[in-house]
Jmol script that loads the backbone (N, CA, C; Angstrom):
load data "model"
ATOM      1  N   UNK A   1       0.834  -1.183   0.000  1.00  0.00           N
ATOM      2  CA  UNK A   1       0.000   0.000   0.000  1.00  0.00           C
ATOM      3  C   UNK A   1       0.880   1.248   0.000  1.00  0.00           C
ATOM      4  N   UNK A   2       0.088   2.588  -0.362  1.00  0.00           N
ATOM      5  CA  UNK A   2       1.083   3.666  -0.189  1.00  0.00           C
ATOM      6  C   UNK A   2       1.319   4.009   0.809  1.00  0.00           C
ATOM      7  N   UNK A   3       0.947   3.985   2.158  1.00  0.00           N
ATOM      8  CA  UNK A   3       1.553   3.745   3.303  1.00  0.00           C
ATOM      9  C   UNK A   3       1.114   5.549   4.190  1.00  0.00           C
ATOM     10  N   UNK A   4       0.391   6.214   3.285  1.00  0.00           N
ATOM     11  CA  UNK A   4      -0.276   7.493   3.585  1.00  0.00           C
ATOM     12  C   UNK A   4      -0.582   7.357   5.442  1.00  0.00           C
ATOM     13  N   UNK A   5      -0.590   8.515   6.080  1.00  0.00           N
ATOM     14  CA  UNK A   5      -0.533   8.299   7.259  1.00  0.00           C
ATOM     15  C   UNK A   5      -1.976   8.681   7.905  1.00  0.00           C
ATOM     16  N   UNK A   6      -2.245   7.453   8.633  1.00  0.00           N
ATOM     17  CA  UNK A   6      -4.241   7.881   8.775  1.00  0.00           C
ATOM     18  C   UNK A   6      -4.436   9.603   8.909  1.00  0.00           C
ATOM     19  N   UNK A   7      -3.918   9.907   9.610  1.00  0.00           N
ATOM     20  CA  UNK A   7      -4.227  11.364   9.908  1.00  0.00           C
ATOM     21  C   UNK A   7      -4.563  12.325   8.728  1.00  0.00           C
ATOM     22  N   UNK A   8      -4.482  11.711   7.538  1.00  0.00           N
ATOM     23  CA  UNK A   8      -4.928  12.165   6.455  1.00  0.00           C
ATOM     24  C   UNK A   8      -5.967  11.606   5.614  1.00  0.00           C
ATOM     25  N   UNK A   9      -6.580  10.439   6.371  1.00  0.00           N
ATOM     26  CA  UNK A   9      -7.535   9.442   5.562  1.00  0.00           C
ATOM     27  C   UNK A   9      -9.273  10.309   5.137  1.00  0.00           C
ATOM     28  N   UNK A  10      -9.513  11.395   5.590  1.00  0.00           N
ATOM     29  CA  UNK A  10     -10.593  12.174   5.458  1.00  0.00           C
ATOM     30  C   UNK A  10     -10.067  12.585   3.973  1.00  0.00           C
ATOM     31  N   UNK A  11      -8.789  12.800   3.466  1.00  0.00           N
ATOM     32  CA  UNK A  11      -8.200  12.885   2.153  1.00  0.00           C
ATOM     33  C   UNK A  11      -8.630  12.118   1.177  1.00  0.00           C
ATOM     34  N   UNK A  12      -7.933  11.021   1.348  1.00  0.00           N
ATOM     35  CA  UNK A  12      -7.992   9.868   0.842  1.00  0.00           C
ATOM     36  C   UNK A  12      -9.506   9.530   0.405  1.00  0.00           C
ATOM     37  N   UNK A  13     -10.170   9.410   1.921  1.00  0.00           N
ATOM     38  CA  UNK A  13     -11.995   8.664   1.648  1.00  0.00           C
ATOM     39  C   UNK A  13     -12.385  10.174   0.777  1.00  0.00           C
ATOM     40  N   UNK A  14     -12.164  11.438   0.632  1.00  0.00           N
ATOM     41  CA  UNK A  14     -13.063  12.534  -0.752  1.00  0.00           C
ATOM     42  C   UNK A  14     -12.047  12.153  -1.688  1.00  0.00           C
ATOM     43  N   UNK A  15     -10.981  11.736  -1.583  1.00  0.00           N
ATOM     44  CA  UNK A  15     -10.692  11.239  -3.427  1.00  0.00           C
ATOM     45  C   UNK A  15     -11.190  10.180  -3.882  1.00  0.00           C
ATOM     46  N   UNK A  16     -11.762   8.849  -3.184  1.00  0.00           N
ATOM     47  CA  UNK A  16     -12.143   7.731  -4.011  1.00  0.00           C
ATOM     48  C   UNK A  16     -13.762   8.234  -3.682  1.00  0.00           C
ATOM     49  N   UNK A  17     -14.104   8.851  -2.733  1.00  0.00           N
ATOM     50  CA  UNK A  17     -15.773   8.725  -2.831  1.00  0.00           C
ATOM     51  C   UNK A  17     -16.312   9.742  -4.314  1.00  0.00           C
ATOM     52  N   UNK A  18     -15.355  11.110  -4.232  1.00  0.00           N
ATOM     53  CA  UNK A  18     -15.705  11.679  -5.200  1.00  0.00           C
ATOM     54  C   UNK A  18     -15.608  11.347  -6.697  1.00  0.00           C
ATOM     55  N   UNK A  19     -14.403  10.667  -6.873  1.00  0.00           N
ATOM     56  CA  UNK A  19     -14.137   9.979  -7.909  1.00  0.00           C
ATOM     57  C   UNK A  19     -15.342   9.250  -8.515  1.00  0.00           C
ATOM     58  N   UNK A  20     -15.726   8.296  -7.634  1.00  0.00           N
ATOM     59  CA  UNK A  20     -16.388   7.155  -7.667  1.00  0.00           C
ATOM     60  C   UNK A  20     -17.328   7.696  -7.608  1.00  0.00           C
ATOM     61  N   UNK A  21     -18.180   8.712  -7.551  1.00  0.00           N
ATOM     62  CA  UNK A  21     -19.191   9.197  -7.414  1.00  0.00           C
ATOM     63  C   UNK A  21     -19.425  10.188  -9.044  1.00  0.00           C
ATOM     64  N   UNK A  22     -18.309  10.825  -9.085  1.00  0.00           N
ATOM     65  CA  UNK A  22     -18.668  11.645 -10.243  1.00  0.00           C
ATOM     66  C   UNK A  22     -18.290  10.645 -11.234  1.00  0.00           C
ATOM     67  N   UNK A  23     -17.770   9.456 -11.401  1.00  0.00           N
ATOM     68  CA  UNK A  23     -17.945   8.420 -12.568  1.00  0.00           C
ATOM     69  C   UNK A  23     -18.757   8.127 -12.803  1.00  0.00           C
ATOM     70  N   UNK A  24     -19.846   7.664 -11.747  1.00  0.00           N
ATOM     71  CA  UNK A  24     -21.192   7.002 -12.066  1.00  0.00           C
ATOM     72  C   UNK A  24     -22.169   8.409 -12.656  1.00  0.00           C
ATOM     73  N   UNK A  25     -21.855   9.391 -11.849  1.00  0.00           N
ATOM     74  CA  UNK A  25     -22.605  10.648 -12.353  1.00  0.00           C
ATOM     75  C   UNK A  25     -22.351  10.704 -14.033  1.00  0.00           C
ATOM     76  N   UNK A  26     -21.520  10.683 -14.005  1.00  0.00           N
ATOM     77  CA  UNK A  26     -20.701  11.204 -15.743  1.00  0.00           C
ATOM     78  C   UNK A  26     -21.147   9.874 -16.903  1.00  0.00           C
ATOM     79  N   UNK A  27     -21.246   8.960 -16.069  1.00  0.00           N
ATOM     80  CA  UNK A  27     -21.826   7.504 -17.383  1.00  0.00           C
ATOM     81  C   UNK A  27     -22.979   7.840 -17.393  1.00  0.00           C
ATOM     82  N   UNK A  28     -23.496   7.824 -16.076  1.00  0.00           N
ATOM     83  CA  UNK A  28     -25.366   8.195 -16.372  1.00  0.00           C
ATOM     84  C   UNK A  28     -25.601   9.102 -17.482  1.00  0.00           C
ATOM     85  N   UNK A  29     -24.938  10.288 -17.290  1.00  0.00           N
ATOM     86  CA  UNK A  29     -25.401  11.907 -18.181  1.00  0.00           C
ATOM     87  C   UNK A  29     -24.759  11.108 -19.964  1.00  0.00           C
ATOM     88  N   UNK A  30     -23.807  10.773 -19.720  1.00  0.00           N
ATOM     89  CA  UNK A  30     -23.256  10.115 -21.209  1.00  0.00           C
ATOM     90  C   UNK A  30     -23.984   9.275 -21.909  1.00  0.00           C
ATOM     91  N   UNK A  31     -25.127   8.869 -20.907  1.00  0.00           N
ATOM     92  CA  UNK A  31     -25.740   7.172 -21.663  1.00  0.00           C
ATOM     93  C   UNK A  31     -26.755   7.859 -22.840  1.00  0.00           C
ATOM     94  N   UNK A  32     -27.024   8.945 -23.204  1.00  0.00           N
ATOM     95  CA  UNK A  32     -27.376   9.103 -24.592  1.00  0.00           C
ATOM     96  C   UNK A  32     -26.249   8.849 -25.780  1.00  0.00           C
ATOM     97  N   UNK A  33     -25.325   9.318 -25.583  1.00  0.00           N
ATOM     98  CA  UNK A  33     -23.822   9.360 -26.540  1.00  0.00           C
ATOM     99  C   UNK A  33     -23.935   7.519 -26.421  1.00  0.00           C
ATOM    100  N   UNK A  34     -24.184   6.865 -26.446  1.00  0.00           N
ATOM    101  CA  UNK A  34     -24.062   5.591 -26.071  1.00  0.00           C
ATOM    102  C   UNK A  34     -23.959   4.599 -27.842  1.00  0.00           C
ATOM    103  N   UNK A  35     -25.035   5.257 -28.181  1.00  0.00           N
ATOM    104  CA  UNK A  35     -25.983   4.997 -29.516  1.00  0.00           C
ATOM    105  C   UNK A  35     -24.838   5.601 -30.495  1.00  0.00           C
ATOM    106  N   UNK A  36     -24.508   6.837 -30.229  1.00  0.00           N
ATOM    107  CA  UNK A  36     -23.543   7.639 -30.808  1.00  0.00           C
ATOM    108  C   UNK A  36     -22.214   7.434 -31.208  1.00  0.00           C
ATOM    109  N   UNK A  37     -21.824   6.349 -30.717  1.00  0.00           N
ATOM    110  CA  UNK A  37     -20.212   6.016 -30.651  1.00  0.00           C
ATOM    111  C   UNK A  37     -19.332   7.157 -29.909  1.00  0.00           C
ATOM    112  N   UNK A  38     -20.179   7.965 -28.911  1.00  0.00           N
ATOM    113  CA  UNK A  38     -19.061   9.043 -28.339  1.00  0.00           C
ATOM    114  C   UNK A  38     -19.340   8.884 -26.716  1.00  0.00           C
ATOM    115  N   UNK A  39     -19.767   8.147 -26.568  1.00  0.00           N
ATOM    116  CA  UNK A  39     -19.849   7.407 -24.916  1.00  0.00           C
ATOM    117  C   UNK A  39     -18.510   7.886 -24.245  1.00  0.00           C
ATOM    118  N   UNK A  40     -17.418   6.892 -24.463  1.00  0.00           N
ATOM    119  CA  UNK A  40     -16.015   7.031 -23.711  1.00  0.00           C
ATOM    120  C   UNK A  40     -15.597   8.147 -23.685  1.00  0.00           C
ATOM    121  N   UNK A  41     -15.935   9.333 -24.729  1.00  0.00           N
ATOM    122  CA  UNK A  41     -15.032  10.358 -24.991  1.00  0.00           C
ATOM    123  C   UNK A  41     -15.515  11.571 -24.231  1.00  0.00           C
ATOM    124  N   UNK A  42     -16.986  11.444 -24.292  1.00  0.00           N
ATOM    125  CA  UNK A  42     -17.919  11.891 -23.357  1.00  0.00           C
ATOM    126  C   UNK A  42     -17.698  11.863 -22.040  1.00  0.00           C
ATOM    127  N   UNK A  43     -17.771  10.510 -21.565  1.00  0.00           N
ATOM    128  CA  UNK A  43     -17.861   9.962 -20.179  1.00  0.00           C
ATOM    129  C   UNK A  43     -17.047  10.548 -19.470  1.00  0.00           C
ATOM    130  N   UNK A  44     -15.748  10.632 -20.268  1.00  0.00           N
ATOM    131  CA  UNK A  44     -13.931  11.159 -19.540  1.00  0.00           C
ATOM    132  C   UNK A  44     -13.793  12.393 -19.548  1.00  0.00           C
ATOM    133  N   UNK A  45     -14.429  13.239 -20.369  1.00  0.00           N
ATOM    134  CA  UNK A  45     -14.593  14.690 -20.116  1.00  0.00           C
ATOM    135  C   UNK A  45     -15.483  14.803 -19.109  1.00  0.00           C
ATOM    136  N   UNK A  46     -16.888  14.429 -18.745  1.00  0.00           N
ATOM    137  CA  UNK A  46     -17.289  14.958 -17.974  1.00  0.00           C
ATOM    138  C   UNK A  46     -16.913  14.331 -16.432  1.00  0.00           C
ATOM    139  N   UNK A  47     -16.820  13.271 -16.573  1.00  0.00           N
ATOM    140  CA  UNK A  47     -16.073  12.668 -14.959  1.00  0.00           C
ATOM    141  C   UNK A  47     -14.645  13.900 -14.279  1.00  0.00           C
ATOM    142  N   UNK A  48     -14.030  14.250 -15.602  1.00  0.00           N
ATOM    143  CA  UNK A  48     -12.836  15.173 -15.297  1.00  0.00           C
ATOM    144  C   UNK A  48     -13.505  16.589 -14.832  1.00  0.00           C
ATOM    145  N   UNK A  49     -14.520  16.885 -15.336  1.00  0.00           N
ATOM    146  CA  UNK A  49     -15.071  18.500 -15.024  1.00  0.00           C
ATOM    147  C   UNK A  49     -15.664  18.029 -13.612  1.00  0.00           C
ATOM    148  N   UNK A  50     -16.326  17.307 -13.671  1.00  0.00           N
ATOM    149  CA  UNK A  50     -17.241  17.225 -12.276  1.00  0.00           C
ATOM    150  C   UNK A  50     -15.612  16.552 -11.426  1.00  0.00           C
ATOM    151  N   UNK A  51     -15.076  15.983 -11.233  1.00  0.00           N
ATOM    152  CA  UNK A  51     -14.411  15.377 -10.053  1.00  0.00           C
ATOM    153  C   UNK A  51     -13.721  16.419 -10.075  1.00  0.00           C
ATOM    154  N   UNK A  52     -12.936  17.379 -11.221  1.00  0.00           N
ATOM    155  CA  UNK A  52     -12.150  18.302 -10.633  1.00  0.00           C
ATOM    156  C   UNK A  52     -13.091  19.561  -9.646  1.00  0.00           C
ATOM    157  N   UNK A  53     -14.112  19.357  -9.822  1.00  0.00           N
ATOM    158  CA  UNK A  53     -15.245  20.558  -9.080  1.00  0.00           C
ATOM    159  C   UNK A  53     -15.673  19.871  -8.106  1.00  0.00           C
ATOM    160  N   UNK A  54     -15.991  18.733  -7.574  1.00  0.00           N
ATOM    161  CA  UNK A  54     -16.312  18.657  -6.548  1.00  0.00           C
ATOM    162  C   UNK A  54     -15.462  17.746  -5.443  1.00  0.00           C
ATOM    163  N   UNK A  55     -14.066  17.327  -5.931  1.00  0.00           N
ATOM    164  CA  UNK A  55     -13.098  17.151  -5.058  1.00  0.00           C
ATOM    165  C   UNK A  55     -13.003  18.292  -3.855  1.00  0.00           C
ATOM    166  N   UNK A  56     -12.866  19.255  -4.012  1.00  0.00           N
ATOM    167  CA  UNK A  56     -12.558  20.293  -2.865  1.00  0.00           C
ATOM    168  C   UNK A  56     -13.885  20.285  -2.180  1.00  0.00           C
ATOM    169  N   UNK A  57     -15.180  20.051  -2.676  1.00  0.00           N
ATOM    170  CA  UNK A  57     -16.319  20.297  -1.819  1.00  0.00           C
ATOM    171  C   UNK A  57     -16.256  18.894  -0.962  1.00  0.00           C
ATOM    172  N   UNK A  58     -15.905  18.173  -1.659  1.00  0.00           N
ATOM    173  CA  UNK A  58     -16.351  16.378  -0.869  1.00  0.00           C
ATOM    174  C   UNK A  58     -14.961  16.700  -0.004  1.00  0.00           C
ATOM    175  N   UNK A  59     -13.902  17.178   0.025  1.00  0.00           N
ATOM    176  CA  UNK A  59     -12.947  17.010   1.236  1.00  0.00           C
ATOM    177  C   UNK A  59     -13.204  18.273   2.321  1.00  0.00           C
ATOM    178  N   UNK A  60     -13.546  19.471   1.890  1.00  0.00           N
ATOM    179  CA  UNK A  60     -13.803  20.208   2.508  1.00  0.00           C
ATOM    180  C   UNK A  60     -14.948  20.280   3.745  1.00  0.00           C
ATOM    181  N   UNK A  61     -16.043  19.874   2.708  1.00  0.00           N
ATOM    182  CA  UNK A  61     -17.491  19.385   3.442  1.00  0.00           C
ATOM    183  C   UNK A  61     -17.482  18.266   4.433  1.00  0.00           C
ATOM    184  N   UNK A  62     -17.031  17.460   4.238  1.00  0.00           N
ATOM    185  CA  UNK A  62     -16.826  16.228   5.063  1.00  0.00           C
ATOM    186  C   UNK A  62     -17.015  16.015   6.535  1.00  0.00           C
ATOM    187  N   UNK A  63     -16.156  17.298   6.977  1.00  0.00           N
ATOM    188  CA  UNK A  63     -16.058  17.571   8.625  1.00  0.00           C
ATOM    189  C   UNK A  63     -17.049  17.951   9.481  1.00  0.00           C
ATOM    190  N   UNK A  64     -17.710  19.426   8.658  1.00  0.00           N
ATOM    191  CA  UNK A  64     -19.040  19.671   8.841  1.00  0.00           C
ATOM    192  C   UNK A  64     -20.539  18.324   8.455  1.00  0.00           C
ATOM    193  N   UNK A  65     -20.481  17.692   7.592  1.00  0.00           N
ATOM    194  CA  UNK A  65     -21.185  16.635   7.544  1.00  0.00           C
ATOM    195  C   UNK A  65     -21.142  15.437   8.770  1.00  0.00           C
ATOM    196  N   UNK A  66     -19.949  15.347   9.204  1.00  0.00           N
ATOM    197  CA  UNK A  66     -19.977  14.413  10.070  1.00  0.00           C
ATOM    198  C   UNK A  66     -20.291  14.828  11.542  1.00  0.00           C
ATOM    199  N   UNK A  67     -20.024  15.898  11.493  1.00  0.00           N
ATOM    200  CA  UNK A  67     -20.563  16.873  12.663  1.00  0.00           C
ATOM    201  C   UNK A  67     -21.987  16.948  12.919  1.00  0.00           C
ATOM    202  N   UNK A  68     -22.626  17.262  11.297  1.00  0.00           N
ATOM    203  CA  UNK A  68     -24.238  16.921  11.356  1.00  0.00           C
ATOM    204  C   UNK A  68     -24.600  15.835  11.906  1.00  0.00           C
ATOM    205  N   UNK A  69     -24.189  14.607  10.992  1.00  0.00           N
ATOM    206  CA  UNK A  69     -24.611  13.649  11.210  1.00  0.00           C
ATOM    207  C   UNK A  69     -24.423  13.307  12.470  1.00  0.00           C
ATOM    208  N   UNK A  70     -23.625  13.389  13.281  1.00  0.00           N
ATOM    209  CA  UNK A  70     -23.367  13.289  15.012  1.00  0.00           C
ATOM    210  C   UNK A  70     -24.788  13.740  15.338  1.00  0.00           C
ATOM    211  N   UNK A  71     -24.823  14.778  15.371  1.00  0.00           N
ATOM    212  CA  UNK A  71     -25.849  15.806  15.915  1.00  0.00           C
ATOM    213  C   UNK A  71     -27.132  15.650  15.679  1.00  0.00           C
ATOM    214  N   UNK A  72     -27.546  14.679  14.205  1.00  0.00           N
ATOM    215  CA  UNK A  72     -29.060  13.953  14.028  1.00  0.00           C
ATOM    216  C   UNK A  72     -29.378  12.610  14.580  1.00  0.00           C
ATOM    217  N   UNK A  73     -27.969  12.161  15.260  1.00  0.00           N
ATOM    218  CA  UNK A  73     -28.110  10.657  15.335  1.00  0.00           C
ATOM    219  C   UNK A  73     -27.864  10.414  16.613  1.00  0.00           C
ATOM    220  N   UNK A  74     -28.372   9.094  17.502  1.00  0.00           N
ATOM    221  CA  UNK A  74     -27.411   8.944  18.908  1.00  0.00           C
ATOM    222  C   UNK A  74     -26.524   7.632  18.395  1.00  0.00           C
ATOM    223  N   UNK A  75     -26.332   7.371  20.266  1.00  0.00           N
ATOM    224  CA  UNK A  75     -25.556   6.510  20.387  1.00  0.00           C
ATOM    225  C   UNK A  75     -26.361   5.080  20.242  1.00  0.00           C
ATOM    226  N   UNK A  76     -26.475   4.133  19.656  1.00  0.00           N
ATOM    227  CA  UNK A  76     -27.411   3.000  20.364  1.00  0.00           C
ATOM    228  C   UNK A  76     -27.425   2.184  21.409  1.00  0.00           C
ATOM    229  N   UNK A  77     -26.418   2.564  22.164  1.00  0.00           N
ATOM    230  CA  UNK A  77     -26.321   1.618  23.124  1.00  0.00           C
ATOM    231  C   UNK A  77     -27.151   2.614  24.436  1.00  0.00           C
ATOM    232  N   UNK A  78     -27.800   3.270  24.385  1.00  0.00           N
ATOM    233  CA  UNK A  78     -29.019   3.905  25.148  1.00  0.00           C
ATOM    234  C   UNK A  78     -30.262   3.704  25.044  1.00  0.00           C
TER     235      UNK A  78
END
end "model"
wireframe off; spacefill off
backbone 0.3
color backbone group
């Protein structure tokens, strides 16, 4: 493994969630080009516009989200 040091894993989890998130976003929006023969060429431009735009929100946001989510949820062992 790359051996990245946890203290940075809130990093790490917005690069593969966003990734992985704006891929599936970017095939969905592409699946007309499908018919077209411009699917792939499609797909990779827009996965690149959206992950480069919402990388900084999915690492940024993260902290405050989990903060929410604390704050809507308990503990279950009560």
């Amino acid at each position: 493994m790359l051996g990245i040091p946890r203290r940075y894993s809130h990093f790490v989890f917005g690069v593969i969630q966003s990734g992985l998130t704006c891929a599936i976003a970017a095939a969905i929006a592409s699946y007309p080009f499908l018919s077209e023969g411009h699917f792939v060429r499609h797909w990779l431009q827009s996965w690149a516009v959206a992950w480069l735009l919402m990388l900084p929100v999915v690492v940024f946001a993260a902290p405050g989200i989990r903060k929410l989510t604390y704050a809507l949820t308990r503990d279950e062992s009560r």
